[in-house]
C-alpha positions as CSV (number, residue, x, y, z in Angstrom):
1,X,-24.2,16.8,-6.3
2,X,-24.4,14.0,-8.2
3,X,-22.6,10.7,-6.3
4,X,-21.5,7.6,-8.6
5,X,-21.2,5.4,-6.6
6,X,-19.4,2.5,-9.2
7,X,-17.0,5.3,-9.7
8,X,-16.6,5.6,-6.0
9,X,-15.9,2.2,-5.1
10,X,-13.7,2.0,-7.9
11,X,-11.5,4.9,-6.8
12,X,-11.5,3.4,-3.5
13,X,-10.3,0.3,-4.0
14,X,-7.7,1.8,-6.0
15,X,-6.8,4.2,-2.9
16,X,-7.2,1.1,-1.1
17,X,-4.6,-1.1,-3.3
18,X,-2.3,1.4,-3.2
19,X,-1.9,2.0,0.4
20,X,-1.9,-1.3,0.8
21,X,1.3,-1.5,-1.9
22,X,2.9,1.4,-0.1
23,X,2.6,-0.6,3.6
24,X,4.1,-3.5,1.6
25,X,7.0,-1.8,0.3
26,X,7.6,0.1,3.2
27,X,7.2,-3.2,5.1
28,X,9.7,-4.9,3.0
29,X,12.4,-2.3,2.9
30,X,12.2,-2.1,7.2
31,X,12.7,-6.2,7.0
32,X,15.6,-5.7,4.2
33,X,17.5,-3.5,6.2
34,X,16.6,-5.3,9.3
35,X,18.3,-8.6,7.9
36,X,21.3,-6.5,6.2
37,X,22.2,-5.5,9.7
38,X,21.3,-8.9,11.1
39,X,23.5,-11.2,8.6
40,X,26.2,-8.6,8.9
């Protein structure tokens, strides 16, 4: 098996950014509705 490793890294920080982008949103919709029940 041949391993490419540039490839790899590459994939993995795009795995990486995009978990990363999920927690985010995921964060940011808990804190939205968090503050819509809070103001409200």
């Amino acid at each position: 098996m041949f391993f490419d490793e540039k490839g790899f890294k590459k994939d993995l920080k795009r795995i990486l950014n995009g978990e990363v982008q999920r927690m985010h949103n995921n964060l940011k919709e808990t804190m939205d509705k968090e503050e819509r029940e809070f103001l409200s």
